[in-house]
ROVOKE-545761 format. One record per residue: z, x, y of N, C-alpha, C, O, CB in turn; residue in three letters. Coordinates in steps of 0.05 Angstrom, whole numbers, padded with zeros to 5 digits, always signed. Glycine has a CB too. Example, Ala and Ser with C-alpha at 12.3 -4.5 7.8 and 13.67 -1.06 7.14 Angstrom:
REM residues 2
+00156+00264-00114+00156+00246-00090+00156+00264-00066+00169+00285-00066+00181+00226-00089Ala +00142+00257-00045+00143+00273-00021+00157+00258+00001+00161+00268+00023+00114+00282-00012Ser 
***
This chain:
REM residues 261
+01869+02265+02996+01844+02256+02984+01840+02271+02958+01848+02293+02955+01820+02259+03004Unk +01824+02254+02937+01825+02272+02914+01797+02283+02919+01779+02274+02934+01831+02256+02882Unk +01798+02309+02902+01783+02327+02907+01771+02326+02869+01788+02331+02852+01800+02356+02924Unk +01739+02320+02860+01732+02318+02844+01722+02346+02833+01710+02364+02845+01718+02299+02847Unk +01732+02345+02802+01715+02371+02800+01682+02375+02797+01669+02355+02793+01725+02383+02777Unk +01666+02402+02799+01646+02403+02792+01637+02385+02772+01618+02369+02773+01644+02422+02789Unk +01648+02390+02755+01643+02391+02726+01644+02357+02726+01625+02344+02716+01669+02410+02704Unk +01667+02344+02737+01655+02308+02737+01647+02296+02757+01642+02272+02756+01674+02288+02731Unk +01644+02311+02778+01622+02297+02794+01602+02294+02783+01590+02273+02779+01613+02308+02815Unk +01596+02318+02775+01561+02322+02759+01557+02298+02736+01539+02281+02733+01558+02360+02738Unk +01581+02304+02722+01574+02287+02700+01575+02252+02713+01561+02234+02704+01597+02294+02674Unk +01595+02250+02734+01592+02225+02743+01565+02213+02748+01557+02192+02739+01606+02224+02764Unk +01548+02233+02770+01533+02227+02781+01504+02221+02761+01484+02211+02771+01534+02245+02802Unk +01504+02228+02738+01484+02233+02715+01491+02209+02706+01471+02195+02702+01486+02259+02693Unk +01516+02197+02700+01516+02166+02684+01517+02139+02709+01523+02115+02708+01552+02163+02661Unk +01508+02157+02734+01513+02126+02757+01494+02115+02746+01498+02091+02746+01508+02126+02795Unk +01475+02119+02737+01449+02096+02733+01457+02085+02710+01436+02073+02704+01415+02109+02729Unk +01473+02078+02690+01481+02073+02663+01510+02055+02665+01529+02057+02681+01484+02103+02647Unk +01507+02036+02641+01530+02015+02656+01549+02020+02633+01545+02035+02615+01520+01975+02663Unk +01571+02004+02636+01598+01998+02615+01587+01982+02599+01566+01971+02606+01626+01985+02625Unk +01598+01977+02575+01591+01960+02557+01609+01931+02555+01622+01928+02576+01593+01977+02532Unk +01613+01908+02537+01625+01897+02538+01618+01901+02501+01598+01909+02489+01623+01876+02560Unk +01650+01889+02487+01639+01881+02464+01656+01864+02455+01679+01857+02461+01635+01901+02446Unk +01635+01854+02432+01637+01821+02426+01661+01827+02414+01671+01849+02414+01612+01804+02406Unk +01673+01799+02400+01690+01797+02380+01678+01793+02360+01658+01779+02362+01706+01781+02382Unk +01683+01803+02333+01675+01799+02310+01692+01775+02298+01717+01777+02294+01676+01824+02295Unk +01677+01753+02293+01694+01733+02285+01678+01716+02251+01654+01709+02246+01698+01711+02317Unk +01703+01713+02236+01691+01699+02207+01684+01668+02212+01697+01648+02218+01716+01701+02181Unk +01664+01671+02208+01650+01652+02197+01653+01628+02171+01660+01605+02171+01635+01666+02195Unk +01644+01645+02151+01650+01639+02114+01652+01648+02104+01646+01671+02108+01641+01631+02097Unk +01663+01640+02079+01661+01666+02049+01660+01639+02029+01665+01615+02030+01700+01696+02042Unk +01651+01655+02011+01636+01652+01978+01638+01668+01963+01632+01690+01971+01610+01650+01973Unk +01647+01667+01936+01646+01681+01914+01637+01668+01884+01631+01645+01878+01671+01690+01913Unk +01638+01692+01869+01625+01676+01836+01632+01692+01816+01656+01697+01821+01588+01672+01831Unk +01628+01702+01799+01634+01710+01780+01609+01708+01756+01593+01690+01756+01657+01698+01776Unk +01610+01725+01742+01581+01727+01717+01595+01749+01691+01600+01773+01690+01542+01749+01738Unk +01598+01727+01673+01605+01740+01647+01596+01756+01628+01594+01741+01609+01611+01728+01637Unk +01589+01780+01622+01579+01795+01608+01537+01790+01610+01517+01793+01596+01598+01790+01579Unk +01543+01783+01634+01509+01779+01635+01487+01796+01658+01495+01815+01671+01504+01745+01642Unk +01463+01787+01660+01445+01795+01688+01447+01786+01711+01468+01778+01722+01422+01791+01688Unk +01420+01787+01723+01419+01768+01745+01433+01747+01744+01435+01732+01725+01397+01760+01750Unk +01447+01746+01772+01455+01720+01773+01459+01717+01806+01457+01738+01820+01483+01714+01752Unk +01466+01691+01820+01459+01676+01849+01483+01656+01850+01494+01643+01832+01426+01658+01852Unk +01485+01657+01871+01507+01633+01883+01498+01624+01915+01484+01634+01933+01544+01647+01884Unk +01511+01603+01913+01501+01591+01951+01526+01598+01957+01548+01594+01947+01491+01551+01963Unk +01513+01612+01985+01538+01618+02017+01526+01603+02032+01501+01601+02031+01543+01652+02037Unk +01546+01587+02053+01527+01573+02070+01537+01587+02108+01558+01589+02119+01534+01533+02062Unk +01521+01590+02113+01531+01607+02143+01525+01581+02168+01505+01575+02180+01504+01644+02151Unk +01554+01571+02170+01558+01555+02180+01552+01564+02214+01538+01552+02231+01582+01545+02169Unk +01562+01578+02215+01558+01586+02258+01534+01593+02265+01523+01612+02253+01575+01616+02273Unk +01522+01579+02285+01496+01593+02301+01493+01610+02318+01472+01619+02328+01484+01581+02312Unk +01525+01616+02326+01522+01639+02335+01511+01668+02339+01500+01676+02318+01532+01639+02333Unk +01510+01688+02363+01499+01702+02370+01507+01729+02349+01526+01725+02334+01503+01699+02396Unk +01498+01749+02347+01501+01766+02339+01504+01756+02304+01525+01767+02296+01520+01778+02356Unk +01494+01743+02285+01510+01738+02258+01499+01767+02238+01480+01782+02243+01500+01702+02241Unk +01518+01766+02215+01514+01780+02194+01524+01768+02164+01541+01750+02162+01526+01803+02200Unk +01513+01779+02146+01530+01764+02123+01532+01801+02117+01520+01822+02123+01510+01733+02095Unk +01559+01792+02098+01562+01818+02080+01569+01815+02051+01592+01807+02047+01584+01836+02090Unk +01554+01819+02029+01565+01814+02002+01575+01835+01992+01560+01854+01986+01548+01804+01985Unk +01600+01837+01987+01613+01855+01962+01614+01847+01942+01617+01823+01939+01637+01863+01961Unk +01609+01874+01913+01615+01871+01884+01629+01892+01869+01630+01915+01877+01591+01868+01871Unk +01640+01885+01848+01653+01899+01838+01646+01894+01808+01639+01871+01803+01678+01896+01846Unk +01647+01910+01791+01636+01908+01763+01639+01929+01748+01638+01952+01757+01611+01902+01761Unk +01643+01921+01712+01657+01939+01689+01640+01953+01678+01632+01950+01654+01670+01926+01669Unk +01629+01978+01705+01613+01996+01691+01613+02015+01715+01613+02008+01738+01585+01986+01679Unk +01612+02041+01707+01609+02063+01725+01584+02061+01736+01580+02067+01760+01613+02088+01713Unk +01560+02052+01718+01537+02064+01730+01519+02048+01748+01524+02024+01745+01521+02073+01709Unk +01504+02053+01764+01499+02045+01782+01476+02021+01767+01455+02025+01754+01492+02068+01802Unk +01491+01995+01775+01472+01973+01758+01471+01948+01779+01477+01926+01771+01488+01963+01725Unk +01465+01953+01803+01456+01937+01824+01440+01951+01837+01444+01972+01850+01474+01926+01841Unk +01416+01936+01830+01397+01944+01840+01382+01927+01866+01360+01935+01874+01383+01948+01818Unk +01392+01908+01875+01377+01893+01903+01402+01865+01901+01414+01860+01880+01332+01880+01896Unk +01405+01853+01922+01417+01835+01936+01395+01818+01953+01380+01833+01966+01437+01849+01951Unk +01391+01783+01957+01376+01773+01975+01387+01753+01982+01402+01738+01970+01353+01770+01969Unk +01381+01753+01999+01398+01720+02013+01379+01713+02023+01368+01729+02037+01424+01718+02037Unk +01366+01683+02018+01342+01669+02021+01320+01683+02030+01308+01684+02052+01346+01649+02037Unk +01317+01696+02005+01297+01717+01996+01288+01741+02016+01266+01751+02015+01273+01702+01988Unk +01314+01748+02038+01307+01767+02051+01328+01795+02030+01350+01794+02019+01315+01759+02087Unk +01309+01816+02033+01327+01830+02019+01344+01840+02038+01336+01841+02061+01317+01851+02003Unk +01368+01847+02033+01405+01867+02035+01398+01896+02043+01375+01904+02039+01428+01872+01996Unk +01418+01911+02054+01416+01933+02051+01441+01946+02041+01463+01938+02045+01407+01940+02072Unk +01433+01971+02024+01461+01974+02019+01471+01990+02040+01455+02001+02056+01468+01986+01993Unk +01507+01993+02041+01514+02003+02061+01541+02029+02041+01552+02048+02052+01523+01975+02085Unk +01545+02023+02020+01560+02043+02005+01570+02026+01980+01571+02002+01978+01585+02057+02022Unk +01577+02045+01960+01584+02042+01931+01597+02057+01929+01593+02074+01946+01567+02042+01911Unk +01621+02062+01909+01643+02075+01903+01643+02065+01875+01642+02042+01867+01667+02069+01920Unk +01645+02090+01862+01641+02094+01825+01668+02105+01817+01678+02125+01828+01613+02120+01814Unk +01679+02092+01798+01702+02102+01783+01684+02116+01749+01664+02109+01737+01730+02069+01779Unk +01705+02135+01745+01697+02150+01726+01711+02129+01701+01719+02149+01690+01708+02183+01730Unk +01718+02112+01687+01726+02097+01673+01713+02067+01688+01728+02053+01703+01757+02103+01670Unk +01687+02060+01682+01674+02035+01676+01681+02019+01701+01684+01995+01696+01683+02021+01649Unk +01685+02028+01730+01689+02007+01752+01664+02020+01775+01660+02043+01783+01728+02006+01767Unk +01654+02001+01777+01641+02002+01817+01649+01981+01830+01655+01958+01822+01606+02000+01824Unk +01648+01991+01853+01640+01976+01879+01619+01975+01903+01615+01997+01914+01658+01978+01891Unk +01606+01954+01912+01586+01960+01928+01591+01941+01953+01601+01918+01949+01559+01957+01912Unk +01583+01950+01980+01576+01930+02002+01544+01934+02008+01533+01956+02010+01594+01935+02030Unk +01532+01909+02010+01508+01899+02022+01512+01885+02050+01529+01868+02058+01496+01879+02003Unk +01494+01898+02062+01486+01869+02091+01468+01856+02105+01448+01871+02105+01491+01872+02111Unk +01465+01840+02115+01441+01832+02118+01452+01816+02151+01472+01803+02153+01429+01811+02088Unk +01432+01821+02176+01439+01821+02202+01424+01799+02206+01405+01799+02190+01434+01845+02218Unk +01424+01773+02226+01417+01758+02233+01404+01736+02206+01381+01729+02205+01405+01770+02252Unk +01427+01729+02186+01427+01716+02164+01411+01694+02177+01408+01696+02202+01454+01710+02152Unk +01398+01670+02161+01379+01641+02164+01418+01631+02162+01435+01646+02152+01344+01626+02128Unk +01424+01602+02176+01443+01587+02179+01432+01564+02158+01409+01558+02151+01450+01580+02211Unk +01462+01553+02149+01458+01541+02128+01456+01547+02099+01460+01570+02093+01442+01532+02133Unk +01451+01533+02084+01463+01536+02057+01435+01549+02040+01415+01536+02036+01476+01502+02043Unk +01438+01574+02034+01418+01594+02022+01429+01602+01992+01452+01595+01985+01415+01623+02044Unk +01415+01615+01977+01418+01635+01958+01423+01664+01958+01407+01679+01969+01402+01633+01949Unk +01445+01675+01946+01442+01699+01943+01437+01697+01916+01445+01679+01900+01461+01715+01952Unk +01419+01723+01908+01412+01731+01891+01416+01760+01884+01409+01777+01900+01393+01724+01891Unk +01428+01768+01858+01439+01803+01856+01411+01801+01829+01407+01780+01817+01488+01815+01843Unk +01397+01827+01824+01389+01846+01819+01402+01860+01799+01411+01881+01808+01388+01856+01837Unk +01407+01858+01773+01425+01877+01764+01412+01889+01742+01397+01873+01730+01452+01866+01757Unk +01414+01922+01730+01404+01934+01712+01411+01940+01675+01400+01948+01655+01405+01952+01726Unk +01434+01930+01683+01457+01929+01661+01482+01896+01648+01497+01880+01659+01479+01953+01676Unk +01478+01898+01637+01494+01875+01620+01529+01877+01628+01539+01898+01618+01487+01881+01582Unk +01541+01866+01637+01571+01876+01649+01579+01841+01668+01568+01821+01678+01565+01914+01679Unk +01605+01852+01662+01621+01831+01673+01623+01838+01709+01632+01859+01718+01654+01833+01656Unk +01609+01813+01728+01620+01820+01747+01631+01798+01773+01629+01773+01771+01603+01838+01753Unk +01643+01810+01798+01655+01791+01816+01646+01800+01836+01647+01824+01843+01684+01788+01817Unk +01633+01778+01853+01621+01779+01868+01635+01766+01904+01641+01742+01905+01599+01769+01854Unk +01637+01783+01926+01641+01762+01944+01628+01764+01963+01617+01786+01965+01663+01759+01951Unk +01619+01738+01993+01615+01735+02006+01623+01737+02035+01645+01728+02038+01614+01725+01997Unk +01615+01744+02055+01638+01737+02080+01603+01743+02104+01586+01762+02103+01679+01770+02085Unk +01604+01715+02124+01593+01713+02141+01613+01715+02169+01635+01706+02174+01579+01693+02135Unk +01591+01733+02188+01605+01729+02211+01593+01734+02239+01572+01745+02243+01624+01743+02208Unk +01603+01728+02250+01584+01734+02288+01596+01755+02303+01613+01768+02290+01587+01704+02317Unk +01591+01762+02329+01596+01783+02334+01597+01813+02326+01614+01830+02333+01606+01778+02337Unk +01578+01817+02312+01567+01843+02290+01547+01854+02299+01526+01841+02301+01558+01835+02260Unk +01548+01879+02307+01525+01900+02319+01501+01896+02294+01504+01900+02270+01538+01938+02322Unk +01476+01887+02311+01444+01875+02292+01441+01900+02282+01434+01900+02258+01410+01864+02311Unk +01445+01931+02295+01434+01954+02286+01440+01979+02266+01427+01996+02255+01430+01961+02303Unk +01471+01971+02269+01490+01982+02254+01514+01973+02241+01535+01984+02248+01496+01995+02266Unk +01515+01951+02219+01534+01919+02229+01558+01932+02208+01573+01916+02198+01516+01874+02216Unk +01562+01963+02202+01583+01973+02182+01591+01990+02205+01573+02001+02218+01574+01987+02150Unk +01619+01995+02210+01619+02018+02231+01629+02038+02204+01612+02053+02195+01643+02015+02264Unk +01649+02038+02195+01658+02052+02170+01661+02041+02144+01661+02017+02139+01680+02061+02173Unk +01664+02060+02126+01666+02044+02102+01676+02076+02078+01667+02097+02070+01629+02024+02096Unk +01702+02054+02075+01728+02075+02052+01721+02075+02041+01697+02069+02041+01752+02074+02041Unk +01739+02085+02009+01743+02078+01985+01760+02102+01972+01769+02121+01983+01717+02072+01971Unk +01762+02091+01938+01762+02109+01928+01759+02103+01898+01757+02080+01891+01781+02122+01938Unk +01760+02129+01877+01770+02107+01847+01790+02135+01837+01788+02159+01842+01735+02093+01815Unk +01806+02121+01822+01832+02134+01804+01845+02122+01781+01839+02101+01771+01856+02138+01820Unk +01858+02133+01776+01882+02112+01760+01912+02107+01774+01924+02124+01788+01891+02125+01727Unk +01918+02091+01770+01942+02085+01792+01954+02059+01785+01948+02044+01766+01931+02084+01825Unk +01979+02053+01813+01988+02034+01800+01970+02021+01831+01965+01997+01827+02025+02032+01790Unk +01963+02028+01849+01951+02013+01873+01924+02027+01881+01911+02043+01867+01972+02012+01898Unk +01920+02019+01903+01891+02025+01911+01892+02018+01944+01906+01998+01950+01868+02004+01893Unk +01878+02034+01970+01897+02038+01994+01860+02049+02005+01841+02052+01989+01934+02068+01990Unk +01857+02052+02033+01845+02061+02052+01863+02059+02076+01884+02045+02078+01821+02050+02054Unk +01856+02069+02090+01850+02069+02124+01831+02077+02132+01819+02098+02127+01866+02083+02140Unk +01821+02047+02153+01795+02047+02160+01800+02048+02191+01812+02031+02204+01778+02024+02147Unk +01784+02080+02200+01779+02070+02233+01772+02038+02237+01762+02022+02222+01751+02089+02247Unk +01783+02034+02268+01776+02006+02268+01787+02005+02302+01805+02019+02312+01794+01984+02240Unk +01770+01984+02314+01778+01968+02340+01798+01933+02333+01799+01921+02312+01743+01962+02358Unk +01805+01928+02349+01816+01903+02354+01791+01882+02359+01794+01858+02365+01836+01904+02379Unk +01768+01893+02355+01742+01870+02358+01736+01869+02320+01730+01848+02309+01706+01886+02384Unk +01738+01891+02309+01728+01881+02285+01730+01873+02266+01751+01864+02273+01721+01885+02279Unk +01729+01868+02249+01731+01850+02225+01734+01874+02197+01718+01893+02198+01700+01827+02224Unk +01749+01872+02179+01756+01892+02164+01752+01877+02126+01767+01862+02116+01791+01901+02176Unk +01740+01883+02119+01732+01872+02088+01742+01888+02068+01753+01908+02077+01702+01872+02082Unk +01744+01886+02037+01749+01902+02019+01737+01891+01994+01726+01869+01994+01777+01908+02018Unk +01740+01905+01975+01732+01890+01942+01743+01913+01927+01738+01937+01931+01692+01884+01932Unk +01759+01903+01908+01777+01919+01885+01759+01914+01863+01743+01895+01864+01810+01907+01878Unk +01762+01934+01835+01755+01927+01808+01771+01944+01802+01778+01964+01815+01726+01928+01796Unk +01780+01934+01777+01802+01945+01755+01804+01947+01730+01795+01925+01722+01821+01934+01757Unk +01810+01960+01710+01799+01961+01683+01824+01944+01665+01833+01955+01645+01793+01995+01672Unk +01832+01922+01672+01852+01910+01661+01845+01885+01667+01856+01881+01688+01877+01917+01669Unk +01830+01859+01660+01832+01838+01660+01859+01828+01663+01868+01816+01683+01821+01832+01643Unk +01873+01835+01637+01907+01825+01640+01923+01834+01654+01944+01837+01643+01923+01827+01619Unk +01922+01842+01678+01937+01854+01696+01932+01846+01719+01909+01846+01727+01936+01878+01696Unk +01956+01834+01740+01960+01823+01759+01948+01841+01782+01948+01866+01778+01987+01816+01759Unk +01939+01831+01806+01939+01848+01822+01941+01832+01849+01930+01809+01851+01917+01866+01818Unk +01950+01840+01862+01967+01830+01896+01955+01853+01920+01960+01877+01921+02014+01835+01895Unk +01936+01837+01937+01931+01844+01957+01954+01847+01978+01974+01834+01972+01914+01829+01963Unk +01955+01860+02000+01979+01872+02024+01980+01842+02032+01960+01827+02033+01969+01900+02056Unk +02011+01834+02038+02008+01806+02055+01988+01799+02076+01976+01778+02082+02031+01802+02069Unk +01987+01825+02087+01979+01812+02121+01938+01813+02112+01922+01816+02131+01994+01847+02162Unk +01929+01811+02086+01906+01806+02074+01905+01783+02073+01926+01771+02066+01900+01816+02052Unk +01877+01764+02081+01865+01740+02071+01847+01741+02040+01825+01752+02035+01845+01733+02095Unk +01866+01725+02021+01843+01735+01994+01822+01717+02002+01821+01704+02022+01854+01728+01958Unk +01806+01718+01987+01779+01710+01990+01773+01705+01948+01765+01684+01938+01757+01741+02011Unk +01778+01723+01937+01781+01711+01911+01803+01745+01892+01808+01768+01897+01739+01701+01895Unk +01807+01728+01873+01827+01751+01854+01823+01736+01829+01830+01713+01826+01865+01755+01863Unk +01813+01749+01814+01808+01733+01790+01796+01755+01773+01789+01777+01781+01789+01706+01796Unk +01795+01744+01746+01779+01767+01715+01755+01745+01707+01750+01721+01711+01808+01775+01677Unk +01744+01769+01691+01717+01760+01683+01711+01773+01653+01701+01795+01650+01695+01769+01706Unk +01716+01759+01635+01723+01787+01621+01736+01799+01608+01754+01790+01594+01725+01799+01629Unk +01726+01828+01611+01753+01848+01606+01763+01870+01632+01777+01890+01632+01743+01869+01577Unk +01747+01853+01657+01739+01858+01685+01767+01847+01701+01772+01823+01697+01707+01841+01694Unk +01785+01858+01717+01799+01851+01738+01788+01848+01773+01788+01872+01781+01819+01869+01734Unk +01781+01834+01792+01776+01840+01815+01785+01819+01832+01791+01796+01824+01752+01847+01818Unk +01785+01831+01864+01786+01817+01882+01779+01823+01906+01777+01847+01909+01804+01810+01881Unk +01773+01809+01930+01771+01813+01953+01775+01805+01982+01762+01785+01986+01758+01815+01951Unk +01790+01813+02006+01801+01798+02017+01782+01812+02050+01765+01829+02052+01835+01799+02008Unk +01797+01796+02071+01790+01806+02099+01811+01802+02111+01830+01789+02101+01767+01794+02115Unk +01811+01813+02137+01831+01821+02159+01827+01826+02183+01806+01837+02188+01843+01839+02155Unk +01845+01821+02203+01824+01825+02232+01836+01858+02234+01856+01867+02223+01832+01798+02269Unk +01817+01870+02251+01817+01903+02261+01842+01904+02269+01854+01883+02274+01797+01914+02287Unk +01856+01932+02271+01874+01937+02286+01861+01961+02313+01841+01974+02313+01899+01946+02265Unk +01879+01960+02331+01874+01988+02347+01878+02016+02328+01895+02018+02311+01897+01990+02373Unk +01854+02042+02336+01859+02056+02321+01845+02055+02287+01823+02063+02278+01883+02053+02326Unk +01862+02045+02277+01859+02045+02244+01866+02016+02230+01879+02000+02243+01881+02069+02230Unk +01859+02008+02204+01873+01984+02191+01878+01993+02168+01862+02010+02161+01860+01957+02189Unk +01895+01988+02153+01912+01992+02127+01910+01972+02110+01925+01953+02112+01939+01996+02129Unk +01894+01975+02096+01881+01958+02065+01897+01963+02048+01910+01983+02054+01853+01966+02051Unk +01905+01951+02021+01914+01961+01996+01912+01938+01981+01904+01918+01993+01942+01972+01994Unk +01917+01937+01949+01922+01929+01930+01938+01945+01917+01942+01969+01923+01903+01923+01920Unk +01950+01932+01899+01978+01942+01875+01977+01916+01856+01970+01892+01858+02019+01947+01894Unk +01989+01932+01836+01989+01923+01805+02013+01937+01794+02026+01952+01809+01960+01932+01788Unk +02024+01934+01760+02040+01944+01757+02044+01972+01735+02063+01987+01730+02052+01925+01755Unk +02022+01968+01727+02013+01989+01704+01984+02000+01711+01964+01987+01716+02013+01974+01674Unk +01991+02035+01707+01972+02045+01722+01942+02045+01702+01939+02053+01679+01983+02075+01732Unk +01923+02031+01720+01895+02039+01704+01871+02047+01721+01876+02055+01744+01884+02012+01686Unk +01854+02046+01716+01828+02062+01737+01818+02034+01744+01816+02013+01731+01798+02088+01719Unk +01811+02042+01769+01801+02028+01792+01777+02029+01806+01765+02048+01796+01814+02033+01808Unk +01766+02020+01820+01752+02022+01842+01752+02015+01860+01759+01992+01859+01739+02019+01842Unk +01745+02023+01889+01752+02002+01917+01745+02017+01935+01745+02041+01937+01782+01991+01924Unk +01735+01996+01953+01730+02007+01976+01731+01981+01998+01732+01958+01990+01703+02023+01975Unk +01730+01988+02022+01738+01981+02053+01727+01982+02075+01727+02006+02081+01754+01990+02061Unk +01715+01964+02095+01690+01970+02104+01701+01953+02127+01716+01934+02121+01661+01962+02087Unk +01693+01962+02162+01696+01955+02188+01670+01938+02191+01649+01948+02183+01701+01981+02207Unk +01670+01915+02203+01644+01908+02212+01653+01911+02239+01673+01906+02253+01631+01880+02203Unk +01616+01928+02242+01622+01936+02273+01611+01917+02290+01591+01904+02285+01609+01964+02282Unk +01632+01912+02317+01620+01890+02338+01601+01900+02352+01592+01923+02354+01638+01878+02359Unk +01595+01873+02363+01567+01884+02380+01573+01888+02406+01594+01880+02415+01542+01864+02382Unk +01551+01905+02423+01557+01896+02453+01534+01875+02471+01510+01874+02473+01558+01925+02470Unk +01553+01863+02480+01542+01836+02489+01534+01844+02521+01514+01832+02529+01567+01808+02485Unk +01544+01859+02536+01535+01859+02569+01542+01886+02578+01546+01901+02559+01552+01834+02591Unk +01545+01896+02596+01534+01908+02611+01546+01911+02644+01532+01903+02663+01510+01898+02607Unk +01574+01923+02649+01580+01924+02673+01580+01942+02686+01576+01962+02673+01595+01917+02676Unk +01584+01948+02716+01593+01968+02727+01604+01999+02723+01629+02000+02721+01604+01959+02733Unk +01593+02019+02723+01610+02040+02717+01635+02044+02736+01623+02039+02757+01594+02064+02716Unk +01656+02048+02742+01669+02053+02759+01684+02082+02747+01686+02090+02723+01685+02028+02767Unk +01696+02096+02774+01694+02126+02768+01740+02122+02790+01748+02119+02813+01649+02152+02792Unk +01753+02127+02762+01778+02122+02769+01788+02154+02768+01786+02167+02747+01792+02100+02748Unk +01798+02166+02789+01808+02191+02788+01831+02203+02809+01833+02221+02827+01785+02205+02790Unk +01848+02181+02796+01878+02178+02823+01898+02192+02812+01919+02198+02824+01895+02143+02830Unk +01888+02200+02779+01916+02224+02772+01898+02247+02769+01874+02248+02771+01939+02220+02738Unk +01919+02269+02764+01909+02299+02764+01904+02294+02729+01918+02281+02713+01936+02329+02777Unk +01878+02311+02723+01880+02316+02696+01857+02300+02678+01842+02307+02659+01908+02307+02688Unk +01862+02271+02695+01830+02256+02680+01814+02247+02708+01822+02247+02731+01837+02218+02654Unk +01789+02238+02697+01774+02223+02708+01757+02194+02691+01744+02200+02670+01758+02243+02718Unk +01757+02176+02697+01752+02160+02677+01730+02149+02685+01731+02142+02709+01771+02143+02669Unk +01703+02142+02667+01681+02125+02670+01688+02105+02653+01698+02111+02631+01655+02137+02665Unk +01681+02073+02661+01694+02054+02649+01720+02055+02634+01732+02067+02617+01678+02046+02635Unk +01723+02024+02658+01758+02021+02654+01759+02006+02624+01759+01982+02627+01775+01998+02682Unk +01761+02015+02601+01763+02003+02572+01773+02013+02561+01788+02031+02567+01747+01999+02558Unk +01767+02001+02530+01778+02021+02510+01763+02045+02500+01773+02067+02494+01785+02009+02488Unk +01736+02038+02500+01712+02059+02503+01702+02079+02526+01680+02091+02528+01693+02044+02499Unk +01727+02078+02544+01723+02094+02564+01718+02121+02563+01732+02131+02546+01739+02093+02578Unk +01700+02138+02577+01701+02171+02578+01726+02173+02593+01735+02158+02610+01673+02187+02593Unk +01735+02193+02583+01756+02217+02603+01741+02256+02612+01727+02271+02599+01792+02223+02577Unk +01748+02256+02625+01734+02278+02625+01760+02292+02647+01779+02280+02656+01698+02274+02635Unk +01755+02318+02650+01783+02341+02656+01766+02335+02701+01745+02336+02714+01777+02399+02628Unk +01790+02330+02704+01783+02343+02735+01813+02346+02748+01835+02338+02740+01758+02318+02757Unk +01805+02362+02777+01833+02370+02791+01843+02353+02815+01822+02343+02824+01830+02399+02801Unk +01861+02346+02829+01867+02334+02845+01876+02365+02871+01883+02387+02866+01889+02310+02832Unk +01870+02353+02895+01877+02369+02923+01872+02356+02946+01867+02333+02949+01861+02394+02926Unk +01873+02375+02965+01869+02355+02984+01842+02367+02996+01841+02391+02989+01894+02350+03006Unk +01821+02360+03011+01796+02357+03022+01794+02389+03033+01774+02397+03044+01793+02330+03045Unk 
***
């Protein structure tokens, strides 16, 4: 018979009242993009086709200026939140916004901007996205280079986004195959693009490359799933060494000993 240790009985017996989780899949919805040439404000329609449970929209931008010149995001006039920006020291940002339980159907976004600059804007709606926290991580970086790269913690439930800017209009740039673009295009004297990907276990591996090195900006962002239910704790402790509360991927382990009674 196994013989439990102190140490996870106790802790067993403290989470019996507390259940396993279940979590959703993060699944895409839509995407939209636009573009705005050396100007301000400017809006485009996304239309968030699924009525599904859990939704989010997320807008990324990228634009030919270091300084921080987004100032608000709305999607049918609810305001965005931001969730991170990444500044290159040579005239590039990037920003993600989000907004949790989007209106369905065909809305406005509207950007906010403080400065006159070329920029590219994208879209991506989706379901299965935690209402409270709908970014679990979010990369980046800026340099000069010939590419541009994260690794983003990540589950197999979530959904993985990015947005490049580059200081080369005339210069090509190629997202990793196993990327969905979403748009790649100049504006300008502005290079950008942005693509999605489903999670991997562990981590996911983003990049872009080009062929001549110039400064950049970018960043990479997990949408985090939600949890949808609520099961059983069960308390598995048939090898020496662990004890496990919920059988998942989010399972505790905790140290205990095996013996006999």
């Amino acid at each position: 018979m196994v013989q439990l240790s102190l140490r996870c009985l106790a802790l067993f017996l403290l989470l019996l009242a507390m259940a396993c989780p279940a979590w959703a899949q993060v699944t895409l919805d839509a995407t939209s993009s636009t573009t705005q040439a050396s100007g301000g404000n400017f809006s485009w329609t996304h239309t968030v086709t699924s009525a599904g449970s859990n939704r989010a929209l997320a807008v990324l931008i990228s634009h030919g200026a270091a300084t921080n010149n987004v100032s608000g995001i709305t999607y049918n006039g609810v305001s965005m939140t931001r969730q991170c920006r990444v500044a290159g020291a040579s005239q590039r940002s990037t920003y993600l916004y989000t907004l949790v339980n989007p209106s369905t159907g065909s809305n406005t976004i509207a950007v906010t901007v403080t400065g006159t600059t070329n920029y590219i804007a994208t879209a991506v709606s989706a379901t299965g996205v935690d209402q409270n926290n709908p970014v679990a991580h979010c990369h980046g970086g800026a340099a000069s280079s010939t590419s541009a790269s994260a690794t983003v913690p990540s589950t197999t439930n979530q959904l993985i986004i990015d947005m490049i800017g580059i200081n080369s209009a005339a210069t090509a740039i190629s997202p990793d195959g196993s990327q969905a673009a979403i748009v790649n295009t100049a504006v300008g004297t502005h290079k950008g693009g942005g693509t999605y990907k489903a999670g991997a276990a562990s981590s996911t591996s983003m990049q872009w490359s080009w062929t001549t090195a110039v400064s950049y900006a970018y960043l990479a962002a997990a949408l985090q799933d939600a949890i949808t239910s609520f099961g059983n704790i069960t308390l598995d402790a048939t090898s020496a060494g662990t004890c496990t509360l919920c059988a998942s991927t989010n399972a505790l382990t905790i140290p205990h000993t095996t013996g006999s009674a």
